[in-house]
VOVEXMAR-202965 format. One record per residue: residue in three letters; x, z negated, y of N, C-alpha, C in turn. Coordinates in steps of 0.1 Angstrom, whole numbers, always signed. Atoms other than C-alpha are relative to their C-alpha. Example, Ala and Ser with C-alpha at 12.3 -4.5 7.8 and 13.67 -1.06 7.14 Angstrom:
+------+-------+-------+-------+-------+-------+-------+-------+-------+-------+
: resn :   n.x :   n.z :   n.y :  ca.x :  ca.z :  ca.y :   c.x :   c.z :   c.y :
+------+-------+-------+-------+-------+-------+-------+-------+-------+-------+
:  ALA :    +9 :    +0 :   -12 :  +123 :   -78 :   -45 :    +9 :    +0 :   +12 :
:  SER :    -9 :    +0 :   -11 :  +137 :   -71 :   -11 :    -8 :    -8 :   +11 :
+------+-------+-------+-------+-------+-------+-------+-------+-------+-------+
***
This chain:
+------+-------+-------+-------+-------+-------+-------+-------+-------+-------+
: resn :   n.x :   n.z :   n.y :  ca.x :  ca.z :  ca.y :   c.x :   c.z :   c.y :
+------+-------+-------+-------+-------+-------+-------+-------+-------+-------+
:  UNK :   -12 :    -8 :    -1 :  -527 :  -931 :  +686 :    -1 :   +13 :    -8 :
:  UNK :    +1 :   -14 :    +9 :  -532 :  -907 :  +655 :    -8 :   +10 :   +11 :
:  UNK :   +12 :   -15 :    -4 :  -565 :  -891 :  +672 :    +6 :    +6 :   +17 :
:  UNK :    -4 :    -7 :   -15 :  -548 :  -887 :  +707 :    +8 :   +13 :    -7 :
:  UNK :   -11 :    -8 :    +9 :  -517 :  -871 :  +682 :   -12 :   +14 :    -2 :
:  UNK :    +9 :   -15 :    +8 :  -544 :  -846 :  +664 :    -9 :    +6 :   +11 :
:  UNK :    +7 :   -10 :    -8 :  -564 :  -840 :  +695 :   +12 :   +10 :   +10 :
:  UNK :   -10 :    -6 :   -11 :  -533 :  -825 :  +715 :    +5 :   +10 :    -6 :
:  UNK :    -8 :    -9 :    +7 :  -516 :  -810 :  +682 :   -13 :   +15 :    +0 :
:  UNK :    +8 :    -7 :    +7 :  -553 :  -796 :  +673 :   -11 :    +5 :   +10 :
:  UNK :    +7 :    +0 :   -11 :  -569 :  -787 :  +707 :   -20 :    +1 :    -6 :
:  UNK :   +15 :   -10 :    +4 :  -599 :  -764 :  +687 :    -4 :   -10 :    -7 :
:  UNK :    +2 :    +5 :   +10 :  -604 :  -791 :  +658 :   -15 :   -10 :   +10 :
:  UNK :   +13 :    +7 :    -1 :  -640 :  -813 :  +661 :    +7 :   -13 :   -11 :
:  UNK :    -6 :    +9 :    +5 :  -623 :  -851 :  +653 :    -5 :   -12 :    +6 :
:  UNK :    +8 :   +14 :    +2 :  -638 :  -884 :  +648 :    +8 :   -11 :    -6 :
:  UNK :    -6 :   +16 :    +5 :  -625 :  -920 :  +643 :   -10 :    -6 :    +0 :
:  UNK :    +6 :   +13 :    +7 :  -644 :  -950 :  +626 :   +11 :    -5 :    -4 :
:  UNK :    -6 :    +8 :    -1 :  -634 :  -983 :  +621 :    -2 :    -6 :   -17 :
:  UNK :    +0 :    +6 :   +18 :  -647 :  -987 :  +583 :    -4 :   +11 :    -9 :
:  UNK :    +0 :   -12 :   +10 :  -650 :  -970 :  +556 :   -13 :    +2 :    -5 :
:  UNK :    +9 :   -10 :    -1 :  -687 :  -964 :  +555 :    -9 :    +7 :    +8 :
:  UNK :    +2 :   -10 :   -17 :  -690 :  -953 :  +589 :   +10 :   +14 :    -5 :
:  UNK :    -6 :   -12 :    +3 :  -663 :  -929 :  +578 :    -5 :    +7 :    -9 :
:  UNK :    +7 :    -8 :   +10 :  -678 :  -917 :  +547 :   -12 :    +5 :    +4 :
:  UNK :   +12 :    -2 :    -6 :  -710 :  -911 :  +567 :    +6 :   +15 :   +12 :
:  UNK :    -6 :   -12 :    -9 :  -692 :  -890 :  +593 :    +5 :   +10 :    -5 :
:  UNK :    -9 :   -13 :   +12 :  -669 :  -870 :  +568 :    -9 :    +8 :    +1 :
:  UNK :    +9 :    -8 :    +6 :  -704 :  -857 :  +552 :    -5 :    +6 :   +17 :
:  UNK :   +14 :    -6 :    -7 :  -723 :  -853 :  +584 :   +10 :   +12 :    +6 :
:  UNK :    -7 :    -8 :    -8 :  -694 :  -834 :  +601 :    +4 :   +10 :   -12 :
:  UNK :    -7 :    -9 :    +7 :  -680 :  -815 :  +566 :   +11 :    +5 :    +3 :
:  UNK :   -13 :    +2 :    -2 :  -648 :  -827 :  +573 :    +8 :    +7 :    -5 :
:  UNK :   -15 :   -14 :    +8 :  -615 :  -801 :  +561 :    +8 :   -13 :    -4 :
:  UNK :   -12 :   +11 :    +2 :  -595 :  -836 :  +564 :    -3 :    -7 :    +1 :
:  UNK :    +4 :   +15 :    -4 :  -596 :  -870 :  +565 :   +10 :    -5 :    +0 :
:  UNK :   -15 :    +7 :    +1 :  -566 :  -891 :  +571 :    -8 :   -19 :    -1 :
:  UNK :   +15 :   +13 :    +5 :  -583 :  -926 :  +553 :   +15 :   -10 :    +6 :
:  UNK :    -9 :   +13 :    +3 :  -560 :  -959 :  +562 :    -6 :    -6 :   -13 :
:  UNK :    +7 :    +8 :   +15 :  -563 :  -982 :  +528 :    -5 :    -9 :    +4 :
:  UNK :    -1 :   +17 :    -6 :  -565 : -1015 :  +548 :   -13 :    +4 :    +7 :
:  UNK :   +12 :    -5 :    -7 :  -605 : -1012 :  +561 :    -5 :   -11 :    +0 :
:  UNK :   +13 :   +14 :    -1 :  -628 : -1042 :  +570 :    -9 :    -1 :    -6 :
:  UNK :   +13 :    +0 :   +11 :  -657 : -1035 :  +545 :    +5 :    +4 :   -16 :
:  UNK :    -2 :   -10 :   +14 :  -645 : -1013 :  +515 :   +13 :    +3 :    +1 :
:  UNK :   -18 :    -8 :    +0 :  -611 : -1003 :  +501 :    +0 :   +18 :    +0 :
:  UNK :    -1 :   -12 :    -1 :  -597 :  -971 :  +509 :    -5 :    +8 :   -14 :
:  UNK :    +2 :    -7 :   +17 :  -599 :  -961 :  +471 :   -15 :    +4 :    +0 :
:  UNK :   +19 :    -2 :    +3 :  -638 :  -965 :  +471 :    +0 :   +13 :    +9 :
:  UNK :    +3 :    -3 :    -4 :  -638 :  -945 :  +500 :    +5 :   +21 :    -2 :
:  UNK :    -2 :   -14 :    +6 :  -618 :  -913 :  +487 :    -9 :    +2 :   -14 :
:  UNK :    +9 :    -1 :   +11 :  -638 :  -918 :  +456 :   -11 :    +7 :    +3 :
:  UNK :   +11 :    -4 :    -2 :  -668 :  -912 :  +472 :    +2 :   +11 :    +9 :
:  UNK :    +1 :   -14 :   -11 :  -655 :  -883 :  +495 :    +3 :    +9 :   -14 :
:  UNK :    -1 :   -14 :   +11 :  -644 :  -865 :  +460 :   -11 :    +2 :    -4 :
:  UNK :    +5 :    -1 :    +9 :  -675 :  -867 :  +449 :   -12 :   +15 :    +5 :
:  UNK :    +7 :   -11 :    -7 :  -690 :  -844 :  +474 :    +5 :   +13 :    -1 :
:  UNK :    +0 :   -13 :    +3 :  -697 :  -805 :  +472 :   +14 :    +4 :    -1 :
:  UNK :   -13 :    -6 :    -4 :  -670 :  -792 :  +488 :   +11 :   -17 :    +8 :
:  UNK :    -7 :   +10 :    -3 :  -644 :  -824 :  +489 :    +9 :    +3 :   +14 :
:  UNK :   -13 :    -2 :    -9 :  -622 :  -830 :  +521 :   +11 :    +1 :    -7 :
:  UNK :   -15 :    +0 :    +4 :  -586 :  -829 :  +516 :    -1 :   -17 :   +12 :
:  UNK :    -1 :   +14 :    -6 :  -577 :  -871 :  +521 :   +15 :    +1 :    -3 :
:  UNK :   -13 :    +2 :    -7 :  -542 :  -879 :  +535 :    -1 :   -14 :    +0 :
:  UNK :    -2 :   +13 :    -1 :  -534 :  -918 :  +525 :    +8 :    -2 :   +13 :
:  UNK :    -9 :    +5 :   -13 :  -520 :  -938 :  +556 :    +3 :   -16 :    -8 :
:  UNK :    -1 :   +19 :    +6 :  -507 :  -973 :  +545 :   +14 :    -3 :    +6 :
:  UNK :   -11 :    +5 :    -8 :  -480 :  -999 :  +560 :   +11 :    -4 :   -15 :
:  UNK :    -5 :    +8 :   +11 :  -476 : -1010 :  +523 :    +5 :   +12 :   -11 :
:  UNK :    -5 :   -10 :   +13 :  -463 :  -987 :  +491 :    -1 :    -5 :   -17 :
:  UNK :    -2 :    +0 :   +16 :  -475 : -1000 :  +459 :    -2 :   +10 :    -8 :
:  UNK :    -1 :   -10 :   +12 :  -476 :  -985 :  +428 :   -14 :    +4 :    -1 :
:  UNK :   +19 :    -7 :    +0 :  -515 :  -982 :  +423 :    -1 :   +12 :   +13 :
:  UNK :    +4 :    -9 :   -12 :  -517 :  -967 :  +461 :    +9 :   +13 :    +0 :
:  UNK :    -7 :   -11 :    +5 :  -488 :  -940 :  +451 :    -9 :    +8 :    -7 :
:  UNK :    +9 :    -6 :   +14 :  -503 :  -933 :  +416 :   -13 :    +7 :    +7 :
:  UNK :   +15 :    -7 :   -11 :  -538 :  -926 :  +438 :    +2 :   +11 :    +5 :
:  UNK :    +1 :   -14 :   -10 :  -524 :  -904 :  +463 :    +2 :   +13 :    -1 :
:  UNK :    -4 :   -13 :    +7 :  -513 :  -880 :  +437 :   -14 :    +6 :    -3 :
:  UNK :   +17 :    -2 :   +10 :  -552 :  -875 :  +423 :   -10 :    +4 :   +10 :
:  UNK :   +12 :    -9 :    -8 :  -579 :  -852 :  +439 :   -10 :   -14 :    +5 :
:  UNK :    -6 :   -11 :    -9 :  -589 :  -856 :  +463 :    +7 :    +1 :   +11 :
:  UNK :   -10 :    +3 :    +2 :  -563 :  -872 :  +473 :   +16 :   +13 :    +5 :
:  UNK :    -7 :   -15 :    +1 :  -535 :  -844 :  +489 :   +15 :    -8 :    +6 :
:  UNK :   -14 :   +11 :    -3 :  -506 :  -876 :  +503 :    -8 :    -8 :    +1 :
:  UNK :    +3 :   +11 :    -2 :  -498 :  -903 :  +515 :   +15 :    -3 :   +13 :
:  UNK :    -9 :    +0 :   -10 :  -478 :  -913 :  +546 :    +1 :   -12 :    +4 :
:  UNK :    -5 :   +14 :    -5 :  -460 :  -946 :  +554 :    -6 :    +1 :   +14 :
:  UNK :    +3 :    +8 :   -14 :  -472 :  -962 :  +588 :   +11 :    -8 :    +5 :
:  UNK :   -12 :    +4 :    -6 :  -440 :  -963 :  +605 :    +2 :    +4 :    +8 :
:  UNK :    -2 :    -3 :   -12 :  -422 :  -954 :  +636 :    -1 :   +20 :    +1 :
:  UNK :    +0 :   -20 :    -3 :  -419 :  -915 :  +623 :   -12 :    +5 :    -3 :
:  UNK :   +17 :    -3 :    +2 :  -456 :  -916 :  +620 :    -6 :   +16 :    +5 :
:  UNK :    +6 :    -7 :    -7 :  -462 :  -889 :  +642 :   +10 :   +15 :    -5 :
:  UNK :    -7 :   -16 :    +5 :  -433 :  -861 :  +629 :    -9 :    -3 :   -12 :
:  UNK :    +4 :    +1 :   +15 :  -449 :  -872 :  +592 :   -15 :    +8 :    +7 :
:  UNK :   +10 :    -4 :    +2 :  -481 :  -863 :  +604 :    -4 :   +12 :    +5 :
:  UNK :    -4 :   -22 :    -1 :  -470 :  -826 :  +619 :    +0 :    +4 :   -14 :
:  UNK :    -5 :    -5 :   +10 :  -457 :  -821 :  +589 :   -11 :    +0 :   -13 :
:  UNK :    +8 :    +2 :   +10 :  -484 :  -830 :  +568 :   -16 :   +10 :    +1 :
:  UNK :   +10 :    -8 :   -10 :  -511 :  -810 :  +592 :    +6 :   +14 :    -7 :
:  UNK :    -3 :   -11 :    +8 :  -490 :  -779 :  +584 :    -1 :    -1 :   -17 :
:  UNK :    +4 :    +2 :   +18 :  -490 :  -787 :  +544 :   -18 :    +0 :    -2 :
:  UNK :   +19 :    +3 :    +5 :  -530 :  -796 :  +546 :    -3 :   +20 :    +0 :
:  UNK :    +4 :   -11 :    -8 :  -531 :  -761 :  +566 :    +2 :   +16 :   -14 :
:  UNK :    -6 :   -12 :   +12 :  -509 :  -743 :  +535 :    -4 :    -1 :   -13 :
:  UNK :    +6 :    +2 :   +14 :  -530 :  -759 :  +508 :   +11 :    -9 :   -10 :
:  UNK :   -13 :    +8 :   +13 :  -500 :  -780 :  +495 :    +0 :   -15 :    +8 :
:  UNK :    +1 :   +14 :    -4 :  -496 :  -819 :  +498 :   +12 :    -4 :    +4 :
:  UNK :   -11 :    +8 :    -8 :  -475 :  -837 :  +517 :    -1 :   -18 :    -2 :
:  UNK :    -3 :   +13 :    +2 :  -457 :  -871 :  +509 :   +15 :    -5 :   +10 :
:  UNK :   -10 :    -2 :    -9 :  -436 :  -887 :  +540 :   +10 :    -7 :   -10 :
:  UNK :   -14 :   +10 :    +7 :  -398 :  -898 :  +529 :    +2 :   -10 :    -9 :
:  UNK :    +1 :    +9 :    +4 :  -405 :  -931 :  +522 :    -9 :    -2 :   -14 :
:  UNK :   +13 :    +1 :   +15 :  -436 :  -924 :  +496 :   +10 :   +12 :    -7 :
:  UNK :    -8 :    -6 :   +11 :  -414 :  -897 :  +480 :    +7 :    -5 :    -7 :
:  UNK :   -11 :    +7 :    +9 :  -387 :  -918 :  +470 :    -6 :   -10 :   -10 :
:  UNK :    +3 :    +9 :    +7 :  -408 :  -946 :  +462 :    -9 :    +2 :   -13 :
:  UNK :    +4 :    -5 :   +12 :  -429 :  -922 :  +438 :    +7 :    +4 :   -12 :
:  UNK :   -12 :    -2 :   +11 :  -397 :  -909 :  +423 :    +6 :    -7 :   -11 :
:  UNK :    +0 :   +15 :   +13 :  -390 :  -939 :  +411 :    -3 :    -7 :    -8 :
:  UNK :   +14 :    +7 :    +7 :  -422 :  -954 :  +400 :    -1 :   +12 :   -12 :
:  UNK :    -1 :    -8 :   +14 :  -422 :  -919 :  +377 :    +6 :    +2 :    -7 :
:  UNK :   -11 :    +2 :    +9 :  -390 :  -922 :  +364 :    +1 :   -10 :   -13 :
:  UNK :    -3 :   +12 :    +7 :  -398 :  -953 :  +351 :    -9 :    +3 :   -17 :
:  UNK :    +9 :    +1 :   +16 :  -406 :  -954 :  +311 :    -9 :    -7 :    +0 :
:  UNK :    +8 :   +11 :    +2 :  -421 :  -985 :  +318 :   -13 :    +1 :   +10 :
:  UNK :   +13 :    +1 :   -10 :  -447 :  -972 :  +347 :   -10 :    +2 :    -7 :
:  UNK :   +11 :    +8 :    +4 :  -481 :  -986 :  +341 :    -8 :   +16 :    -7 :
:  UNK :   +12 :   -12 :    +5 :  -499 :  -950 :  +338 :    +5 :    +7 :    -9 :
:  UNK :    -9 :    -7 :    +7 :  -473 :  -941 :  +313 :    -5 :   -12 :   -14 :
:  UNK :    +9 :    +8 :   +12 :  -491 :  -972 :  +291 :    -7 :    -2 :    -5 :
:  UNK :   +15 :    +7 :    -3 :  -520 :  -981 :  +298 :   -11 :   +14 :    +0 :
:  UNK :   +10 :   -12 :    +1 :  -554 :  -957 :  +287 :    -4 :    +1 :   +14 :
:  UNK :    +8 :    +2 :   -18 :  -575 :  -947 :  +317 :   -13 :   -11 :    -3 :
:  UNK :   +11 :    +7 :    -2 :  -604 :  -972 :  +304 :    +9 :   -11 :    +3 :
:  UNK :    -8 :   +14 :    +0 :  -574 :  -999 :  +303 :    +2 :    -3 :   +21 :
:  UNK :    -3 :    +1 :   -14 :  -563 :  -989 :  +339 :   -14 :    -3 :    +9 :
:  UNK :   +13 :    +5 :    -5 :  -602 :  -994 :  +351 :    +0 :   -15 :    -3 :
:  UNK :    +1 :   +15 :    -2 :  -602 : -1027 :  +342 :   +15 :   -12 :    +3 :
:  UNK :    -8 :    +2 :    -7 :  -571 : -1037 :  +357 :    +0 :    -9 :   +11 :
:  UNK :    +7 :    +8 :   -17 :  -584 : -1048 :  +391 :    -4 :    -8 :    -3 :
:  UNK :   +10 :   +12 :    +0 :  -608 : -1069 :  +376 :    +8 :   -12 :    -7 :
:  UNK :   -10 :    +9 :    +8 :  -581 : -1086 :  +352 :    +9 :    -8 :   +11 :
:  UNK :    -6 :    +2 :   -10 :  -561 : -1091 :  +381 :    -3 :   -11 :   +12 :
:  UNK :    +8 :    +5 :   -10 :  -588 : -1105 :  +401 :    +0 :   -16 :    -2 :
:  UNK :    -1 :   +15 :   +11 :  -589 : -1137 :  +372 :   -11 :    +3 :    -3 :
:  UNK :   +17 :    +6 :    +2 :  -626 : -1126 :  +368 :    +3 :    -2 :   -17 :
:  UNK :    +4 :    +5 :   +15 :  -640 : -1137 :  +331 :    -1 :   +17 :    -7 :
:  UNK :    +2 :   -17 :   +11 :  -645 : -1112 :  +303 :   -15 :    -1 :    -2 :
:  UNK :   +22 :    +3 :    +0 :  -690 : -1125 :  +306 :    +3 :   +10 :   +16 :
:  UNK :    +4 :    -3 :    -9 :  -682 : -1115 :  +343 :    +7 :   +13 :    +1 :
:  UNK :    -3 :   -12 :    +3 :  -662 : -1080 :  +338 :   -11 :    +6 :    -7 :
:  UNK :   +13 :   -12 :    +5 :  -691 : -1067 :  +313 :    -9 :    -1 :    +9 :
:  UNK :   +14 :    -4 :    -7 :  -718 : -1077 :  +333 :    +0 :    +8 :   +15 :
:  UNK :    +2 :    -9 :    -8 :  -707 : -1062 :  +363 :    +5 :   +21 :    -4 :
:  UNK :    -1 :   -19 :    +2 :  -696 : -1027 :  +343 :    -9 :    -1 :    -8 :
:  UNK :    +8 :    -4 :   +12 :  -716 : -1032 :  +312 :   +12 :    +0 :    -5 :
:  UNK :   -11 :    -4 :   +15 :  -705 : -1030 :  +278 :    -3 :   -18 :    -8 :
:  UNK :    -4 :   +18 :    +8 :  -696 : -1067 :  +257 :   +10 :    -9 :    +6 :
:  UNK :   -11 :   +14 :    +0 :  -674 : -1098 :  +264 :   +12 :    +6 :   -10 :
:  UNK :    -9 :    +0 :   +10 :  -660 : -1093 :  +232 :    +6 :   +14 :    +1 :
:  UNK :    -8 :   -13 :    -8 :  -651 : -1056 :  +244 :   +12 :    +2 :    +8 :
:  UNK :   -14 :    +5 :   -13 :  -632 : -1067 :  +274 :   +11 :    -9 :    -9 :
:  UNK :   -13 :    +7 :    +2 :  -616 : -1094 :  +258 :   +11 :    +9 :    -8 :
:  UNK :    -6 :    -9 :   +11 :  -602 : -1067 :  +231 :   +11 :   +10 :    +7 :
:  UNK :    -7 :    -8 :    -6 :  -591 : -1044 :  +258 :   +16 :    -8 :   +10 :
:  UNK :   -13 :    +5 :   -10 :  -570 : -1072 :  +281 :    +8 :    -7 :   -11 :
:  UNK :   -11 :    +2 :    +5 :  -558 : -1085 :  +249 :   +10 :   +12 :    -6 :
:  UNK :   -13 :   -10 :    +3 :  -539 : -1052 :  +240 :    +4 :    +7 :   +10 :
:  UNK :    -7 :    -2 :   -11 :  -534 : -1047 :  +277 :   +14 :    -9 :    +3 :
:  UNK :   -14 :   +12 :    +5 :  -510 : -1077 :  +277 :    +9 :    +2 :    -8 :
:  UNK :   -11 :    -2 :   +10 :  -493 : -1064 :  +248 :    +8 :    +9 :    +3 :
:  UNK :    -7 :   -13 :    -4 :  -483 : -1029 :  +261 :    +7 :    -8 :   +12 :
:  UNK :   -11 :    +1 :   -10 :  -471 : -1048 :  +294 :    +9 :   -10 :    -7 :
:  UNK :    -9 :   +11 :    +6 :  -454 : -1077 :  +274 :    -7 :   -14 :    +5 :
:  UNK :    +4 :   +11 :    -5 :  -475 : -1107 :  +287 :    -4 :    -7 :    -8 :
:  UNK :    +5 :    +4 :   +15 :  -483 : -1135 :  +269 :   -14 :   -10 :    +6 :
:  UNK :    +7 :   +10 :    -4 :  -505 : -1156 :  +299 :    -1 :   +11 :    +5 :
:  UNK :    +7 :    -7 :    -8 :  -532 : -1143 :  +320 :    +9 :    +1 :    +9 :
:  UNK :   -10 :    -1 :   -12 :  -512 : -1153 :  +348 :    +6 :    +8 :    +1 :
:  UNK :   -12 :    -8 :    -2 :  -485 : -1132 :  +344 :    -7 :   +17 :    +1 :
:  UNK :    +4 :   -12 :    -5 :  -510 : -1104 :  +344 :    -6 :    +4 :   +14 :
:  UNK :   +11 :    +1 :   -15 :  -528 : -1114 :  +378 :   +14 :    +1 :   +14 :
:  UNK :   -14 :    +2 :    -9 :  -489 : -1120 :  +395 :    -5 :   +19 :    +2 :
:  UNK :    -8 :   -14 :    +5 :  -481 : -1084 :  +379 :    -9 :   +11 :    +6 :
:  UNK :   +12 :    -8 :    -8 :  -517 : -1067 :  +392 :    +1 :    +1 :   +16 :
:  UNK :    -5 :    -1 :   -14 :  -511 : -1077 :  +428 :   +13 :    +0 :    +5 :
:  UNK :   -10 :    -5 :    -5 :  -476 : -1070 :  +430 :    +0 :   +15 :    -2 :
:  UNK :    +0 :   -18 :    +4 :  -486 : -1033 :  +419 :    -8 :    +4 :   +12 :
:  UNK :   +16 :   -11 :   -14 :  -517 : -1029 :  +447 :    -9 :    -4 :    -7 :
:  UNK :    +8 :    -4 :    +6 :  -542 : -1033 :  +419 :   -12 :   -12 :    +7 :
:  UNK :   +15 :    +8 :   -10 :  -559 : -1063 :  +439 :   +12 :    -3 :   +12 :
:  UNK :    -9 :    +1 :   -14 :  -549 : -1068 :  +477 :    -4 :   -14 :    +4 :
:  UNK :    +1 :   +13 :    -8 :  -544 : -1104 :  +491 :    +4 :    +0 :   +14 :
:  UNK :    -5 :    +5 :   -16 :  -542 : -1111 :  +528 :    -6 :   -13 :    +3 :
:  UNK :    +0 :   +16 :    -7 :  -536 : -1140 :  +546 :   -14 :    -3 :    +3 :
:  UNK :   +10 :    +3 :    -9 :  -566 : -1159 :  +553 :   -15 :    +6 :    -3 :
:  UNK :   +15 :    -9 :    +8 :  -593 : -1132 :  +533 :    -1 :    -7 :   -15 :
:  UNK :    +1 :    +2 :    +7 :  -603 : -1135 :  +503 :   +10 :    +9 :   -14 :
:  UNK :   -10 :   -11 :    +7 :  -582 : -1114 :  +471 :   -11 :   +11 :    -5 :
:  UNK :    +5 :   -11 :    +2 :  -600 : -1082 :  +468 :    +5 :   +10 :   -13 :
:  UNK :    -5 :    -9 :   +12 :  -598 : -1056 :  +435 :    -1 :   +12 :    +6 :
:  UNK :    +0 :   -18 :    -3 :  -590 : -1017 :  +441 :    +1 :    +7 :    -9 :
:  UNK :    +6 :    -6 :   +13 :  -605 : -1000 :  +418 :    +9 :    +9 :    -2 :
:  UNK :    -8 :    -7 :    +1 :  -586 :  -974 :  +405 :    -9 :   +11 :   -12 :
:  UNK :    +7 :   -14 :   +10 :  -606 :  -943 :  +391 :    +7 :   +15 :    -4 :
:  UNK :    -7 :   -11 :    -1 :  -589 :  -915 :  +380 :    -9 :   +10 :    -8 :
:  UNK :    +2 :    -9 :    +9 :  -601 :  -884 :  +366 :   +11 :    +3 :   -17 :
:  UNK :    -7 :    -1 :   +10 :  -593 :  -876 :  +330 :   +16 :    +8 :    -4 :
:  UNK :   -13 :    -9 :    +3 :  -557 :  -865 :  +315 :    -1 :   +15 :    -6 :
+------+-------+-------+-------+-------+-------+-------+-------+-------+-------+
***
């Protein structure tokens, strides 16, 4: 439905759909995409990896989040290069994505209704996560989230055990927790790991460039 949308809106444009995210990252480059409109929800890789690795190229697309869902991580993200919105997956799908086509077009970012409000809020709050938490804290988040160990967080980043544990115990402090649990609830009710029915619970990494 989108690509029918953008081939009718965009007659002149050269537009491509994939079904995962590194078929898409493979296409982006080979074509030197202007845009990319990523869904988060992908069958191999999470959307995050996959804007990650489009910012990392020369000249970056401009990425337009699509998602059915609104957490806090997937907000927080859509703000951050290269990164330009994020648009609910709803019935006004298609005005949202005029609208967002002109904004890509004017160099400014577009967030439809629903992700505006729900950012406004999430920033208001004293208590939002990126308003506590360092950026090395927010990297290991996902993994905390996930239940993995603090042997099995260093060895897949590097670094010590006794490192990790140091950082999720004064992660826990800043949010108020006193059990893991209550950090692993608190992680996937933010986005930070995605559970679906029937898959396994997956981490979303969350990389941000520095403050």
């Amino acid at each position: 439905m989108v690509g029918h949308f953008l081939a009718d809106r965009l007659p002149a444009a050269k537009i491509r759909a994939e079904a995962t995210g590194r078929t898409g990252i493979a296409a982006a480059r080979e074509m030197q995409a202007d845009l990319v409109l990523l869904d988060l929800s992908l069958p191999d890789i999470d959307g995050f990896e996959v804007a990650d690795q489009l910012g990392q190229e020369p000249v970056p697309p401009l990425v337009i989040l699509l998602s059915v869902r609104m957490e806090d991580a997937a907000l927080y993200r859509a703000g951050l290069p290269p990164c330009c919105g994020f648009i609910a997956k709803n019935y006004q799908i298609k005005d949202n994505l005029a609208q967002a086509l002109d904004a890509a077009a004017a160099g400014l970012p577009f967030f439809s209704p629903e992700a505006r409000l729900a950012m406004r809020q999430m920033r208001s709050s004293p208590d939002a996560f990126f308003k506590i938490l360092s950026l090395t804290e927010l990297a290991l988040v996902p993994h905390l989230g996930l239940g993995a160990s603090d042997d099995e967080i260093a060895a897949e980043l590097g670094g010590k055990p006794l490192t990790i544990r140091n950082h999720r115990r004064r992660i826990m402090e800043k949010l108020g927790f006193h059990r893991s649990i209550d950090l692993i609830h608190w992680a996937i009710a933010r986005g930070f790991v995605v559970v679906s029915p029937g898959c396994k619970p997956t981490l979303r990494r969350v990389r941000v460039p520095a403050r």
